[in-house]
C-alpha positions in Angstrom: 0.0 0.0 0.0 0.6 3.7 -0.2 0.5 5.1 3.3 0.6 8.6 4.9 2.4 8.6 8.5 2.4 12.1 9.8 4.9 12.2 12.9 7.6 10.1 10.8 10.3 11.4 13.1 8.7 10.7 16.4 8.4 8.0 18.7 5.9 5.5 17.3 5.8 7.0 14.0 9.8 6.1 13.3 8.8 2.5 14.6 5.5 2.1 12.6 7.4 4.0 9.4 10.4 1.2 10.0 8.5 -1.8 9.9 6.0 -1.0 7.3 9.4 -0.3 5.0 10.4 -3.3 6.1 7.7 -5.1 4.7 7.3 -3.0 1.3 4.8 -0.7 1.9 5.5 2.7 0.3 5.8 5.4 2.9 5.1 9.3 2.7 6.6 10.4 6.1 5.9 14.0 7.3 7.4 15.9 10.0 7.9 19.7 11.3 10.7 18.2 13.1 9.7 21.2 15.9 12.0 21.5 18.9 9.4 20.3 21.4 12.4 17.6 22.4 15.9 16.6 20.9 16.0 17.8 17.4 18.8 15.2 17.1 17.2 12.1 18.1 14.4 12.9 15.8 16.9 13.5 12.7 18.8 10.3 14.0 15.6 8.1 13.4 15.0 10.0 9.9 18.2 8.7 8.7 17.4 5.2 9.3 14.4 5.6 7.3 15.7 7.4 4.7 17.9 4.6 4.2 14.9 3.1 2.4 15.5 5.0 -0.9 13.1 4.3 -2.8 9.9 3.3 -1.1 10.4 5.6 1.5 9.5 10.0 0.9 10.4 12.4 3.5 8.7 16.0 3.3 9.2 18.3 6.2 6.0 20.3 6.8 3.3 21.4 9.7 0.3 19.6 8.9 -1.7 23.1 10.9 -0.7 25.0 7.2 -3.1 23.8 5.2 -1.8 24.8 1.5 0.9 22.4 2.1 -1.5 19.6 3.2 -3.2 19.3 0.7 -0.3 19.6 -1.8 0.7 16.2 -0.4 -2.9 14.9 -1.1 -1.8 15.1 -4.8 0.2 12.0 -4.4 -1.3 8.5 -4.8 -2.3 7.5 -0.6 -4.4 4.6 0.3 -4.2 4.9 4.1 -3.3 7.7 6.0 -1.8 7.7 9.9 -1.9 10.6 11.6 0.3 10.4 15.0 1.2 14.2 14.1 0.4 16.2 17.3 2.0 18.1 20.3 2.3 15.3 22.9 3.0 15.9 26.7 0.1 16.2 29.5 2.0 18.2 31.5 3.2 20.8 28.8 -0.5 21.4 27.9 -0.9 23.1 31.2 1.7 25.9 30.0 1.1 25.7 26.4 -2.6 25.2 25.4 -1.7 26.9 22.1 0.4 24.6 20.6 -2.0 22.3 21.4 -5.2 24.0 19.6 -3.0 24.6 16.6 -1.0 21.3 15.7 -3.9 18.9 17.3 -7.0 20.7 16.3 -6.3 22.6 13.4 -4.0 20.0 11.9 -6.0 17.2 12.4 -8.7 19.1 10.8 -6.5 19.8 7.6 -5.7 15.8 7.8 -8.7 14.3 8.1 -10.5 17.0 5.3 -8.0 16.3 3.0 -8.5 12.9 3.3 -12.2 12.7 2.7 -11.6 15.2 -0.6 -9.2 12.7 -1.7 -11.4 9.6 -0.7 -8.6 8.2 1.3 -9.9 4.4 2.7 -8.9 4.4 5.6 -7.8 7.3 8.2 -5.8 6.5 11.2 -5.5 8.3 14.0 -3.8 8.7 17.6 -5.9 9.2 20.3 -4.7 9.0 24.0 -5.8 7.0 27.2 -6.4 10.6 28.8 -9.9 10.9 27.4 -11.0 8.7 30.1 -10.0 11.4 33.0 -10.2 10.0 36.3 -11.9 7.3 35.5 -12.3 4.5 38.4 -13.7 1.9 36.4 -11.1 -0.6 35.6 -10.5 -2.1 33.3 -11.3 1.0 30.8 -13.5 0.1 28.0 -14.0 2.3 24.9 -17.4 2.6 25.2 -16.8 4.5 28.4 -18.0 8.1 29.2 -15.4 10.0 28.7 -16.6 13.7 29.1 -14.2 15.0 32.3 -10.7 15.1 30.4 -8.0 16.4 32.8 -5.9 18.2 30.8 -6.5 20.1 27.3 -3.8 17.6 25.7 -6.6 14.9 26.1 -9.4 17.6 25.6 -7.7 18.1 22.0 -7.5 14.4 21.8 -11.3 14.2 22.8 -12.2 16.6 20.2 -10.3 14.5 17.4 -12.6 11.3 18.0 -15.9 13.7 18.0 -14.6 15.5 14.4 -13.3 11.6 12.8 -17.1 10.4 14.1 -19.1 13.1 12.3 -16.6 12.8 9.4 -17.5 9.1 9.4 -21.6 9.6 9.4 -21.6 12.8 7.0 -18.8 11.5 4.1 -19.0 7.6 4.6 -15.2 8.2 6.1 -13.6 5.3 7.2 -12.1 6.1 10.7 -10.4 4.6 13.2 -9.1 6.3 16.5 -6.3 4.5 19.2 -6.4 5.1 22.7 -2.5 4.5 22.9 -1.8 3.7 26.8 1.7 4.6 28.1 4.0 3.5 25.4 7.7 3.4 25.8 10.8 1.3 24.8 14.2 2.2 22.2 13.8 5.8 20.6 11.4 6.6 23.3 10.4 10.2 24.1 13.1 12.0 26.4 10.2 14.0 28.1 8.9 10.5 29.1 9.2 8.9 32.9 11.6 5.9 31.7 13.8 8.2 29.9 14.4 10.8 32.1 14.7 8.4 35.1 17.5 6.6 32.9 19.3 9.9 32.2 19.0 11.6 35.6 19.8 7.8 37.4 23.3 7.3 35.1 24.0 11.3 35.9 23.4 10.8 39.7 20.6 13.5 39.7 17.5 13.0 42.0 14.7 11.6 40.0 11.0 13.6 40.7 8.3 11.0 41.6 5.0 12.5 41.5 2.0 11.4 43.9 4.3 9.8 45.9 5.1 7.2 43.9 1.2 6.0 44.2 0.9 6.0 40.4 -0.4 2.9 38.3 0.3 2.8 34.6 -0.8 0.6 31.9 2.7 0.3 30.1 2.6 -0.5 26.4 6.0 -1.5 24.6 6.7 0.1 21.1 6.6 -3.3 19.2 3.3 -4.4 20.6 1.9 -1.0 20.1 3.4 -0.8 16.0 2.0 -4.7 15.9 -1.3 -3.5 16.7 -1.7 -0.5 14.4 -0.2 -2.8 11.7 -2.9 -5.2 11.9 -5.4 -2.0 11.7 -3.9 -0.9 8.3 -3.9 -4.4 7.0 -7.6 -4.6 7.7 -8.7 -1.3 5.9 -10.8 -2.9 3.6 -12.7 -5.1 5.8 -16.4 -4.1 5.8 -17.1 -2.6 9.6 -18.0 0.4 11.2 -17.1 3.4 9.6 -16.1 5.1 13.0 -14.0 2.9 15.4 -12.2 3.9 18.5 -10.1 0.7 19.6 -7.6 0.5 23.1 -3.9 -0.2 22.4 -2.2 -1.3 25.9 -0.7 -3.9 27.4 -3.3 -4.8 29.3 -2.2 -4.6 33.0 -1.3 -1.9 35.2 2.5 -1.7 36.8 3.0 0.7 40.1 5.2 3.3 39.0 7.7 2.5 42.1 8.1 -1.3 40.4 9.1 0.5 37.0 11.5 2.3 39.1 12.9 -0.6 40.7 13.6 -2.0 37.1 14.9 0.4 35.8 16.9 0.6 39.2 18.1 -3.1 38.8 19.1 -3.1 34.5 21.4 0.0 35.6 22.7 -1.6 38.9 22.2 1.4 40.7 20.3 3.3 42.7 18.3 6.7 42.3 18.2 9.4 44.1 14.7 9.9 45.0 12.6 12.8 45.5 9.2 12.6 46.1 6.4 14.6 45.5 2.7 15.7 45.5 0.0 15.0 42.6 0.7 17.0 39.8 -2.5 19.2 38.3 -3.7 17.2 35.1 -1.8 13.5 36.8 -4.2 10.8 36.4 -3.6 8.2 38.8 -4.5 4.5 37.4 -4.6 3.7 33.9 -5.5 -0.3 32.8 -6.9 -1.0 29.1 -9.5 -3.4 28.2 -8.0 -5.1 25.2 -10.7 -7.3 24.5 -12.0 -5.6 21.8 -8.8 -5.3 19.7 -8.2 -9.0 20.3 -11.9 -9.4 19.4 -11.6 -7.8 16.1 -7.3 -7.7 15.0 -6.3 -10.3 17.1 -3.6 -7.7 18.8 -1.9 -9.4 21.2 0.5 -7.8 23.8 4.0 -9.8 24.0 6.6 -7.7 26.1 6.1 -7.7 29.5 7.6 -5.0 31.4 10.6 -6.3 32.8 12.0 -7.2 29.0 10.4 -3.7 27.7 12.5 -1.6 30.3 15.9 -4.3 29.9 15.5 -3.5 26.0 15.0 0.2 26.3 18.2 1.0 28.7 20.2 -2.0 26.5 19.4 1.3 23.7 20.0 4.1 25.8 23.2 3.2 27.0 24.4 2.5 23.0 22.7 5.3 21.8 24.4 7.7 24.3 27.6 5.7 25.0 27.4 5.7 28.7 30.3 4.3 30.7 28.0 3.0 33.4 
């Protein structure tokens, strides 16, 4: 296929971008590259896929100016996936703005362009946030999810609502994933396992929020890229036009156990400093995965302890630590 991943140079759009090269797909990667985080790491995972010559087109671009949008939608796409967006729950708080314009107004210029272009099948990252504080384990997408925390998952929110009303008015094939803490190699440096790494091989105190009462549903990349995989490959199976599916791992890890592994793959100990729930911190998050067994047979393999071993294996050759 012909496939549109916005984000190329992030996080899960590198690993989706890689694996779908692998297998032969043509990719059209787009990226601002912004300065959000590490302008390097981003242009370090662009290189691997631009090792892919000819299957694989890079176009730097802000998917919020829509001239340049839709000059991409003059190329030949069959499936578009859009994990273009200004992550970060915390940097919401201080930034709404960048938030409204890359995760509303881009998305809008994605997902409009797509149904000009009759594209069948638009992907889309969605985040476990939209459930809020929600007490109701495990969390189920059919789940009310009106009382985001933050305006990160607000924007998020608002994404499902536009891809559903997209769906019912132009027969719009959607699907949204309620991604639920991923991390592993390339991860994001703003993210709790990276900076614990770095601040642990540096000697620094690590900041543990809540007091280390956090629960997190911890999804590793390759899990999370196997699942959206199976999503593309099933584009033209007849089904809802308007889908929101769970990508976890399916169980919930105390944050002080993640800790305590990453504690144990770096034989050392961190320097700990604890402190009060964050505004916008949810405190539990578990996935119901039934449904995405039910329907793509996803099906989590990495448990946590191998997810964190393979992710500071990379850290430490990525950054060529002593330790």
């Amino acid at each position: 296929m012909n496939i549109l991943v916005t984000g190329c140079a992030g996080f899960i759009g590198f690993n989706l971008c890689r694996e779908l090269l692998k297998e032969g797909h043509k990719v059209i990667g787009i990226d601002s590259i912004n300065n959000y985080y590490s302008v390097k790491l981003k242009l370090d995972r662009l290189k691997i896929l631009k090792k892919f010559k000819k299957i694989f087109f890079f176009y730097k671009l802000d998917i919020s100016d829509e001239k340049k949008v839709v000059r991409i939608f003059k190329k030949k796409i069959d499936v578009v996936v859009n994990l273009a967006a200004q992550a970060g729950v915390r940097y919401s708080i201080l930034n709404p703005d960048i938030y409204l314009k890359s995760n509303i107004i881009g998305f809008y210029n994605l997902i409009n362009a797509s149904r000009k272009k009759n594209i069948s099948h638009f992907v889309y990252a969605s985040t476990s946030s939209v459930y809020g504080d929600n007490k109701n384990f495990p969390l189920k997408e059919n789940y009310n999810c009106e009382e985001p925390l933050q305006f990160y998952a607000s924007t998020k929110l608002s994404n499902e609502v536009i891809a559903k009303s997209f769906s019912k008015i132009y027969s719009l094939k959607t699907t949204g994933l309620r991604f639920f803490t991923v991390y592993g190699p390339w991860g994001r440096p703003d993210m709790a396992l990276f900076k614990f790494t770095k601040n642990i091989i540096e000697n620094k105190e690590i900041e543990i929020y809540n007091y280390g009462n956090h629960k997190r549903d911890f999804t590793y990349i390759d899990d999370i890229v196997d699942g959206v995989k199976k999503i593309i490959e099933k584009t033209k199976v007849k089904r809802k036009k308007a889908e929101i599916i769970n990508l976890g791992n399916g169980k919930s890890v105390k944050l002080m156990k993640y800790i305590n592994l990453i504690e144990k793959e770096l034989s050392l100990k961190a320097k700990k400093k604890y402190l009060k729930k964050q505004a916008g911190d949810i405190i539990m998050t578990l996935a119901s995965i039934k449904k995405a067994k039910k329907i793509y047979s996803y099906m989590p393999k990495t448990n946590v302890e191998m997810g964190v071993k393979k992710f500071v294996r990379w850290y430490k050759n990525y950054f060529k630590t002593i330790k």
